[in-house]
C-alpha positions as CSV (number, residue, x, y, z in Angstrom):
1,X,75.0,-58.8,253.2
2,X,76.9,-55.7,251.5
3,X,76.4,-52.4,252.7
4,X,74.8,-51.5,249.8
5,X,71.9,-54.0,249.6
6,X,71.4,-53.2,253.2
7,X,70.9,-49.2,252.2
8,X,68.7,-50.7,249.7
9,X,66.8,-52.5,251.7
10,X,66.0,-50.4,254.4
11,X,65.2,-47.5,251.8
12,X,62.5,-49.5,249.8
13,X,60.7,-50.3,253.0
14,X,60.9,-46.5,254.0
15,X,59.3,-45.4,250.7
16,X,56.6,-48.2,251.4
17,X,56.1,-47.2,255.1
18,X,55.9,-43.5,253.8
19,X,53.6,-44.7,251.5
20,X,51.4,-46.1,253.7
21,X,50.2,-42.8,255.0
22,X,51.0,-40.6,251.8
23,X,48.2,-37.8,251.1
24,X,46.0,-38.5,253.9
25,X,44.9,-35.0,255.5
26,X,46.2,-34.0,258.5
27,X,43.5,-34.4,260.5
28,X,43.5,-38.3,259.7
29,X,46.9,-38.6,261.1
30,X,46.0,-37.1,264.2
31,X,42.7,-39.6,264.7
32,X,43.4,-42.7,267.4
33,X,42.7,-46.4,266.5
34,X,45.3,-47.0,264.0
35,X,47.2,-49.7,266.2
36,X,45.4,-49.8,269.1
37,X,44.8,-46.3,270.8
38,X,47.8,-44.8,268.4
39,X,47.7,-42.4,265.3
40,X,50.0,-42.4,262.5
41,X,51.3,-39.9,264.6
42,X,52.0,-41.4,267.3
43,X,53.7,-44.2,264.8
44,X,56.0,-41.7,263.4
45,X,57.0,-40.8,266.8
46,X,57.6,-44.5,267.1
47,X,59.7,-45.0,264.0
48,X,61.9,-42.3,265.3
49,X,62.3,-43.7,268.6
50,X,63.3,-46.6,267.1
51,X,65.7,-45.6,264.4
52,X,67.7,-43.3,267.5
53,X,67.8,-46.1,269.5
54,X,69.5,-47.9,266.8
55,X,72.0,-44.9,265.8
56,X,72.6,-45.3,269.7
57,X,73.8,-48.7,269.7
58,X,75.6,-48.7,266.5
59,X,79.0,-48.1,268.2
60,X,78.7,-50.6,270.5
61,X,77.6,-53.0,267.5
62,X,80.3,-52.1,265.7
63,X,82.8,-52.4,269.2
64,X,81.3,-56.0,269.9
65,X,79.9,-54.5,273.5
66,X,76.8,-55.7,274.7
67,X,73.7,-53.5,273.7
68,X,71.3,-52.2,276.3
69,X,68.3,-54.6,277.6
70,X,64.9,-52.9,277.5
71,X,63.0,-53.5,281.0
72,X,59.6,-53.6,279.4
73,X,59.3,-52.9,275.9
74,X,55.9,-51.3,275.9
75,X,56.9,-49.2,279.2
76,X,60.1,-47.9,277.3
77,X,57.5,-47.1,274.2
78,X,55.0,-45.2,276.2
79,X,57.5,-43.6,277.9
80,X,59.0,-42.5,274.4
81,X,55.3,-41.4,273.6
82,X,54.7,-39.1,276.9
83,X,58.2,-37.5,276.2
84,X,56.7,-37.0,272.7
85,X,53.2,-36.2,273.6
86,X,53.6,-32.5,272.7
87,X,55.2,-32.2,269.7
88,X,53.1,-30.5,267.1
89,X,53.0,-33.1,263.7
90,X,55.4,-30.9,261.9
91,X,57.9,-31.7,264.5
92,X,57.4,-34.7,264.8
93,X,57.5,-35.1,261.1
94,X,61.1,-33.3,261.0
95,X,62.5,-35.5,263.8
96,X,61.4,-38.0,261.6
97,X,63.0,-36.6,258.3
98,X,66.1,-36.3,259.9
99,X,66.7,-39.5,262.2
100,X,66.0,-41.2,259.1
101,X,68.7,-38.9,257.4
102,X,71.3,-39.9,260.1
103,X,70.2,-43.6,260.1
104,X,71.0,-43.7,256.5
105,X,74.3,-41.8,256.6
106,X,75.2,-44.3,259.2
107,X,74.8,-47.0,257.5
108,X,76.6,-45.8,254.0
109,X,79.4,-44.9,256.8
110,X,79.9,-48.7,257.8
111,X,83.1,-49.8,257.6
112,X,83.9,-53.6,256.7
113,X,83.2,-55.7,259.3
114,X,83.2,-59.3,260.4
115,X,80.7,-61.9,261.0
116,X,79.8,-61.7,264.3
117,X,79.3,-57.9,263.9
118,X,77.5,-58.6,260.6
119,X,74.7,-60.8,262.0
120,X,74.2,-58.7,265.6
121,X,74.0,-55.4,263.4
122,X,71.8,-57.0,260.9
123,X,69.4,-58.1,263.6
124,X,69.2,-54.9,265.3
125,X,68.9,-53.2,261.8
126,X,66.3,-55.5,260.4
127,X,64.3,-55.3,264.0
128,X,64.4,-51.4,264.4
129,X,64.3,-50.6,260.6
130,X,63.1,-52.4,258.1
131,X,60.9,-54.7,259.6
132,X,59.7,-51.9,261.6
133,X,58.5,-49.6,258.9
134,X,56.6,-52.9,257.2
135,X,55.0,-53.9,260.2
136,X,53.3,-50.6,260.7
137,X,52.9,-49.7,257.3
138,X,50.6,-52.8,257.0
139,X,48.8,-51.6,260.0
140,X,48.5,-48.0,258.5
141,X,47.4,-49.5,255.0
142,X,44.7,-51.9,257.2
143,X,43.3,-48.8,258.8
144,X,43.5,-46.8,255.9
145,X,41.4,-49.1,254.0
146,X,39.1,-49.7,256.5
147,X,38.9,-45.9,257.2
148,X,38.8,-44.5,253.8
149,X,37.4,-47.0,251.7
């Protein structure tokens, strides 16, 4: 896949996952029970975790290193969360603005690779981006509905 349809890609599901929670007071995304005890809060914090951890691993990606192996998925998350727990939403909402803004500067950086660094950057892309933001923007939209409808 070009560089270019990946950009593409990854930006259409942003504008969806933004969507998801789009003018919804603030209060709102401050209230629990979105995915389980979470806010959208707490998801944005999560998108961001996710999208550094991929800017983290990029150059060994693009190297052919071996990447890190999480120890517990949902301890490394919670983890991310306590380290997060007291960032007011406007900070949380800039860290997200710009890890997004070096996730996407990244990418339009990426020089011409070959297959195997192709498929194990797509994979990590598509897992910590893409698929990411539709996974919980479906969750979002579920509790939106539910909430607000």
């Amino acid at each position: 896949m070009s560089r270019d349809r990946l950009l593409i890609r990854v930006e259409r599901e942003w504008q969806d996952f933004l969507g998801a929670f789009a003018g919804l007071p603030e209060k709102a995304l401050l209230e629990p029970g979105v995915v389980g005890p979470w806010s959208v809060r707490h998801i944005l914090c999560h998108i961001t975790t996710w999208e550094a951890e991929f800017l983290k691993v990029l150059p060994l990606i693009l190297t052919g290193k071996p990447m890190p192996r999480y120890r517990g998925i949902d301890a490394f998350n919670a983890r991310e969360q306590e380290r997060k727990r007291k960032l007011s939403l406007d900070q949380v909402r800039r860290e997200l603005a710009a890890t997004h803004e070096r996730l996407v500067s990244a990418l339009a950086s990426l020089p011409a690779t070959t297959n195997a660094i192709e498929n194990r950057l797509r994979r990590r892309l598509r897992l910590d981006t893409h698929h990411h933001y539709r996974e919980h923007a479906a969750q979002i939209s579920a509790w939106r509905k539910a909430r607000f409808s």
